[in-house]
N, C-alpha and C positions, 0 to 999 in steps of 0.2 A: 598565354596570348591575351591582349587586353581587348576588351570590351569594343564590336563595334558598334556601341549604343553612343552616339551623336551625343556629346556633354551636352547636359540644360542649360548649366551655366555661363554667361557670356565670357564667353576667351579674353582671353589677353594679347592684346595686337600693339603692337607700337603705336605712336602719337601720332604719325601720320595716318596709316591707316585708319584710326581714328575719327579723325577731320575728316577724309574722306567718305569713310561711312555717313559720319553724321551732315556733311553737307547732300549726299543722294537724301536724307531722310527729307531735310529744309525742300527740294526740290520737289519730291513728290508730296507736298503740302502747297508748293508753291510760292514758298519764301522768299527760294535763291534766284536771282535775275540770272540766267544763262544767256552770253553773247549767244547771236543765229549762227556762227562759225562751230560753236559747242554742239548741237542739236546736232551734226552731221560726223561728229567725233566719231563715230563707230568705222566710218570711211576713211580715217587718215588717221587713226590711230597705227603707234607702230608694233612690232611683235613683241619686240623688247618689254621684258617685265622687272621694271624696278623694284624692291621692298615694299613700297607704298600702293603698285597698283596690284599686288597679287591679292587673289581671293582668299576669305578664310578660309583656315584648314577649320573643319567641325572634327576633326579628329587626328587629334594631335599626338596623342602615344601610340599611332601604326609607323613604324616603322618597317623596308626591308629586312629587318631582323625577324621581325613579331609575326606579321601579318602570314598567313598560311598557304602554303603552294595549292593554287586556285585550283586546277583542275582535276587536283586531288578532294580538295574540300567539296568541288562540285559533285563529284562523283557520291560521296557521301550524304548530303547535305542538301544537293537541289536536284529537281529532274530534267534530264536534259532533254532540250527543246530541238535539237538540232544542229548544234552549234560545238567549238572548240571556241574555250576561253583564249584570249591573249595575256601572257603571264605577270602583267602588273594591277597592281591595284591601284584604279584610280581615286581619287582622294577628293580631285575638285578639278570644276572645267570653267572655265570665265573666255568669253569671245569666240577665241580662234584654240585658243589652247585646252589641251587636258593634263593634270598632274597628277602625277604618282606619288607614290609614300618615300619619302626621306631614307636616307640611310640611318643606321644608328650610332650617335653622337652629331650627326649634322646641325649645325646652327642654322640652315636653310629651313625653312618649312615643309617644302616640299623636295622632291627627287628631283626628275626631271619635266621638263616641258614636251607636250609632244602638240603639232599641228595638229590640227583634225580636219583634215578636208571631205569628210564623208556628214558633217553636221549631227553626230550620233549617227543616228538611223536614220540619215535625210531626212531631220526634220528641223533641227537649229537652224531655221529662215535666218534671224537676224543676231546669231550668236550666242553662246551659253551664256546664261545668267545676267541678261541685257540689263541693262539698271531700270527701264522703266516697265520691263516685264516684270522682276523681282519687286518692283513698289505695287502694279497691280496685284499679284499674286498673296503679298504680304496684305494689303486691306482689304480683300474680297475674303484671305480664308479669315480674321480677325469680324469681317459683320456680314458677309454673304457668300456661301459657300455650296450650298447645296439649298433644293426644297425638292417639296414633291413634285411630279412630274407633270401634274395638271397645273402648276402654278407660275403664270410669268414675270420675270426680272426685268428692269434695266439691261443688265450686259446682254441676254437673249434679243430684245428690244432691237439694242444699238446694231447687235452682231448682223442681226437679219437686214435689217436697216442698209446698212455701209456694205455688206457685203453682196449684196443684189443690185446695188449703185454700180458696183466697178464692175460688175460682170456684163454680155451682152443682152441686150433686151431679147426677151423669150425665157431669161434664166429670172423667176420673179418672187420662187419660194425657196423657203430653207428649212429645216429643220437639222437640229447639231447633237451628233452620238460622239462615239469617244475613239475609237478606232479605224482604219480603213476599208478593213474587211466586214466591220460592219456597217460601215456606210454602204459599201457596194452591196454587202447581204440587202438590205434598205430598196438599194435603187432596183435591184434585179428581183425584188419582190414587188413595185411599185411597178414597171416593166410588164409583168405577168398579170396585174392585179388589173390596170389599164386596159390590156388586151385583148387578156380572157385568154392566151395562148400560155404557154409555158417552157419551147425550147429556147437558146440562151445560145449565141455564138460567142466564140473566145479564139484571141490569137495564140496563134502556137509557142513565142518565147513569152506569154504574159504573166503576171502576178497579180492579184486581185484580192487575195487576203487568205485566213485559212478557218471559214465559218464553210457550215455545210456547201451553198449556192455561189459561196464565190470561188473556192477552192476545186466545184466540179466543171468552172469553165474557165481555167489556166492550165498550164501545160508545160510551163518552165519546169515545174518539181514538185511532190509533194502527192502526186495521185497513185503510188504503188502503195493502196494504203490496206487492200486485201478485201475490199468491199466496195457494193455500187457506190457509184457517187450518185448525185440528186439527177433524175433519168429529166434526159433533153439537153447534155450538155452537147456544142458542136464546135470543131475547130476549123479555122481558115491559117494558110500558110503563111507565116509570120515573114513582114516584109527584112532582109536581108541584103543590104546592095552590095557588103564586101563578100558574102559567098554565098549570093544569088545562084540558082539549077542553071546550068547552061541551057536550059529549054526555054529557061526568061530571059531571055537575053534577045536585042535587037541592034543592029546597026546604027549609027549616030548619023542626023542628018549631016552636021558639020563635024569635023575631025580633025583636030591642031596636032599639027606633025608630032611624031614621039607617044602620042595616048593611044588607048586601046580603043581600036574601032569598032567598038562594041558596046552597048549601056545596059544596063538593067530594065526589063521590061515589067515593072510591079506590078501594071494595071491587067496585061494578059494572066500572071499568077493570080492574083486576085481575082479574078471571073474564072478562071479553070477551079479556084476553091471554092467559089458562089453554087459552079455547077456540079461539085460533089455536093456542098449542103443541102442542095435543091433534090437531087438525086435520095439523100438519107431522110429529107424529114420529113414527118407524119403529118405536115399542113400544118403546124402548130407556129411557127418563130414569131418569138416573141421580143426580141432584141439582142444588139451585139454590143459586148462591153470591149473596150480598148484603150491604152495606154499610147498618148502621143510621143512619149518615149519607153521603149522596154525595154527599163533599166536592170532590174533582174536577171533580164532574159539578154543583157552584153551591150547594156544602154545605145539602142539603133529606135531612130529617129525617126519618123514617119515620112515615108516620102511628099515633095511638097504635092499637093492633088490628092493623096491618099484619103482622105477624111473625106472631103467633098465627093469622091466615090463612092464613099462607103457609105454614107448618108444616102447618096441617091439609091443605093442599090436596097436599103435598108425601108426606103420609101416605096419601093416600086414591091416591096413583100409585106408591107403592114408592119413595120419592123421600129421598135424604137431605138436608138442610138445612146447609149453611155459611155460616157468618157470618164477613165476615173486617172485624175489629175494628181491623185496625192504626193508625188513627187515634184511634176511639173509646175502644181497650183503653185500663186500667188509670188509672182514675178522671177523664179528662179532661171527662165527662158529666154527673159528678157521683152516679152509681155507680161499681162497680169495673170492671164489663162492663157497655156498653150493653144488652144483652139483658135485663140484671134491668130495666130501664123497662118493662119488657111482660111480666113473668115468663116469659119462654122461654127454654128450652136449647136450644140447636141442636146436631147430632150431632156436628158437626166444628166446631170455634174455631179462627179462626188470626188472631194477635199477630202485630206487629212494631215498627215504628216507636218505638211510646211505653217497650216494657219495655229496650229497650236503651240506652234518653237519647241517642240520637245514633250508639251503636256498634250494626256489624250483627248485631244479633238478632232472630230470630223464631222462634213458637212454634207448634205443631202439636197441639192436645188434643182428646180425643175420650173415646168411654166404653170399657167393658172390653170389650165383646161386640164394638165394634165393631174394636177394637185386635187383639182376641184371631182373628176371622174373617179380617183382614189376615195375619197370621202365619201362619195355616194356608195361605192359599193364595198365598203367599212373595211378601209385597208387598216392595216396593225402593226404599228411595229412600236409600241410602248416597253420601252426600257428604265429601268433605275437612274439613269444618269441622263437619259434626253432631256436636252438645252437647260443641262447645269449652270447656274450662274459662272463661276467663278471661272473655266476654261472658255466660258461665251467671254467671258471680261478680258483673258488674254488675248483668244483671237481677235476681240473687236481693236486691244490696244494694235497687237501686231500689223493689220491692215492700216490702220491712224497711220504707222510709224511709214511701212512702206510706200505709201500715197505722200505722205508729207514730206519724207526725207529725200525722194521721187527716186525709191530706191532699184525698182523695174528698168528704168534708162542704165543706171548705174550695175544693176546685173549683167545688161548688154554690153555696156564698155568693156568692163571685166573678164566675161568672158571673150570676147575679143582678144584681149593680151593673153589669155589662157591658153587659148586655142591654135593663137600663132606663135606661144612658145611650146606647144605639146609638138605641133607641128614642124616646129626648130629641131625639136629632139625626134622626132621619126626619121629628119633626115640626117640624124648622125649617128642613130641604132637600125640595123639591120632586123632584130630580132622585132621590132614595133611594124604592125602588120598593118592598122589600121589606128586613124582618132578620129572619132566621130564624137556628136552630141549636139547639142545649143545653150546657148549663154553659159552660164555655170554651173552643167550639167556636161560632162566629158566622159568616154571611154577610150580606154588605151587597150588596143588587142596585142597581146606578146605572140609570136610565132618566130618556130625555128631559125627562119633565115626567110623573109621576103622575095628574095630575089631566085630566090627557088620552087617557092609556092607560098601556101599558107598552112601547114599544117599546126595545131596548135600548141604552145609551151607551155604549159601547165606550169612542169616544174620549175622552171625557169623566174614565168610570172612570180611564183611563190617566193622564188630567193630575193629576188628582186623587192617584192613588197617588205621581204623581213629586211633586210638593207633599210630600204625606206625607214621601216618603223628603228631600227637602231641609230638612225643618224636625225630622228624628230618628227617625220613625217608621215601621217597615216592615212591612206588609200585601202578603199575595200577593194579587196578580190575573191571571190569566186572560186572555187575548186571545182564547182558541178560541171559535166562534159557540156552542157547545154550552154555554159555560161564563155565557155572557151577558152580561159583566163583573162580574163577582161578585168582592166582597173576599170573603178568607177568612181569619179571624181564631183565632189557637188559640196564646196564650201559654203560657210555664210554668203550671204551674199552682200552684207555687209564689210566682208571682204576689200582691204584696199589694194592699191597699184604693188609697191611695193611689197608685201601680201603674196600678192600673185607670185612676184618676182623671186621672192625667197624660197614660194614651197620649189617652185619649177628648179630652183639652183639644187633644192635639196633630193628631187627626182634625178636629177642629170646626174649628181655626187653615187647616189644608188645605183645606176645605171654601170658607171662609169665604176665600181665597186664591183660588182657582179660579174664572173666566168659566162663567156656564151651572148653577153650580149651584143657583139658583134660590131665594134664601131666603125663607122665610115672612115676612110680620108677623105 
């Protein structure tokens, strides 16, 4: 098997790829004059990968021959995290696509193409390997890369700068770590530190990361770990409008013929779980962390009011409010911050995923009083890598890009055409129970047969996602009971029309592929 150590030496590409390479170099120096039509390239670029725009292979003798049956090797080799590999090796990802390893003798570089509409790990905001992230990344680790943690940069500077601009006023400090779960570690210690209290409410489908204090106030998965978790955590009943208790439910004032005269009542479950927490806790709460969408937990959307509730209700117990956006941050919603959907600022924001594109970053913001009461009473959270240069340099370029290229508007359209073709295909699959989300964040629930309930298709979803990924297109799913088989859908956002158009032809192909999915006439 050959070496998967990355050659040193520079490859051999064709002459076009060439000139391409070396004119991004000219450009990030500043050389190459770029029409304003080009600046927006990422948006009306098309899927189609000719010879010249495909990304280097850095490893060129893996071939499907060579390369080793992965979950075997994992098994061996790495410790498993919780997860079941998918059985290609990816080789290289540029935009919207990922490539796999070549067959052996192929003159192609790569195998195949596949979409990625999940952005890695929802975090590719504005695409794999964006040309002007890879010029930041290349001159920051070349003369600024790291320092000590007591020492500030430029990109820390800029990042905190630009990024407290776009947010709403009351969001007025930052500090930047490197993951999600430790930003929320962060915030839910800042929360406590503030207070003086220590209990910590969490919703029942949420995700929050898997550090001690954030992993004991979610409830999606991950808590049968055989030991306490950190004592004060508390849960409220996670808002659900497609399979709402029939106890939350209330009559609609107006009813258009043919709909169910019935609605989801979230505010009356929401105070029935106020008045258990009130019931459980020892006087201490100290804040409730939540997701404007819980994505993990079968991506469901916060009802519109929900926030503005949950703030007041948070106010009237001394309660501070986090919101951790790492999904929804930095325009995939179609805002900049989910929160502006409901006009609410919440005390403590914490980023991750989207402002870094992939590299780890996350961020920490909050308001001055709240920053300044920390400091006095010597809060801590000094880590190795707090507001590293070089991932402060990505984020700050990432926000540039999204504010300039007025990328948030463009999330919105997007999702739009997304939304009314998931919804095209609900009404010509039976088995599609539910599509909820906003902007270019969607979930698709698969269940048996709709029109008979909703009990959920597990196995169904799965056949269906493998379809998908055999015909190019790759949508996360969920196997956990809690998740219900829910695709979760959240491309670049840089994303175009056409884009959109092609994954959805390649969704309906899979559909339309798949026993059981039950098509309309």
């Amino acid at each position: 098997m050959p070496s998967l150590q990355a050659a040193i030496d520079p490859l051999v590409v064709d002459s076009s790829e060439l000139e391409d390479r070396e004119a991004e170099k000219h450009h990030a120096r500043g050389d190459l004059q770029i029409p304003e039509e080009t600046t927006k390239a990422s948006c009306d670029t098309s899927n189609a990968h000719s010879t010249a725009s495909l990304p280097t292979n850095l490893y060129p003798d893996i071939t499907t021959a060579n390369h080793p049956d992965l979950n075997q090797f994992a098994s061996s080799h790495l410790i498993n995290f919780g997860t079941t590999f998918l059985p290609d090796l990816i080789i290289s990802a540029s935009h919207l696509s990922l490539f796999t390893a070549p067959a052996p003798g192929s003159s192609a570089p790569y195998g195949r193409a596949i979409t990625d509409w999940t952005s890695g790990q929802m975090s590719s905001l504005i695409g794999h390997s964006h040309p002007e992230i890879v010029s930041v990344i290349q001159s920051h680790a070349s003369s600024l890369d790291h320092l000590f943690s007591g020492m500030l940069s430029p990109p820390v500077v800029n990042l905190a700068k630009r990024l407290t601009s776009v947010l709403p006023e009351g969001l007025d400090r930052a500090m930047f770590l490197s993951t999600g779960g430790e930003s929320n570690e962060a915030a839910i210690k800042m929360a406590k530190t503030f207070t003086g209290k220590f209990e910590v409410v969490g919703l029942g489908a949420s995700w929050h990361g898997v550090t001690a204090q954030a992993s004991s106030v979610q409830y999606h998965a991950g808590r049968k770990v055989g030991w306490p978790m950190i004592p004060g955590g508390l849960m409220l009943p996670s808002p659900n409008a497609y399979r709402c208790h029939e106890g939350f439910r209330k009559r609609k004032e107006k009813v258009v013929h043919g709909e169910d005269e019935w609605e989801y009542d979230w505010e009356a479950e929401m105070l029935y779980g106020w008045r258990l927490i009130d019931q459980q806790s020892c006087g201490s709460l100290a804040a409730v962390i939540v997701e404007p969408i819980q994505s993990s937990g079968g991506m469901h959307v916060l009802p519109a009011g929900y926030l503005r509730r949950l703030k007041l209700e948070c106010e009237k117990r001394g309660m501070l409010l986090i919101v951790d956006e790492a999904q929804t941050g930095i325009g995939r919603t179609g805002e900049m911050v989910a929160v502006n959907h409901d006009g609410v600022v919440p005390d403590i924001l914490t980023l991750s995923k989207t402002l870094g594109n992939g590299l780890p970053l996350s961020a920490v913001v909050t308001s001055h009083a709240i920053a300044d009461v920390c400091a006095e009473r010597d809060f801590l959270f000094y880590t190795t890598h707090v507001n590293d240069p070089l991932p402060c340099a990505v984020g700050d370029k990432v926000l540039e890009i999204v504010v300039r290229d007025d990328l948030v508007s463009h999330a919105r359209r997007m999702g739009d055409i997304l939304h009314s073709g998931l919804e095209q295909l609900k009404g010509r699959y039976a088995c599609i129970g539910d599509v909820r989300g906003r902007g270019l964040m969607a979930g698709v629930e698969i269940v048996e047969d709709r029109r008979r309930g909703k009990e959920p298709a597990t196995e169904l979803a799965k056949r269906i996602g493998d379809r998908a990924y055999e015909l190019g297109l790759w949508c996360n799913l969920s196997t956990h009971p809690s998740f219900g088989g829910t695709f979760r859908i959240a491309p670049p956002i840089t994303i175009s029309e056409q884009e959109v158009r092609d994954g959805l032809s390649v969704l309906e192909e899979a559909f339309k592929g798949v026993e059981g999915t039950l098509a309309l006439d």
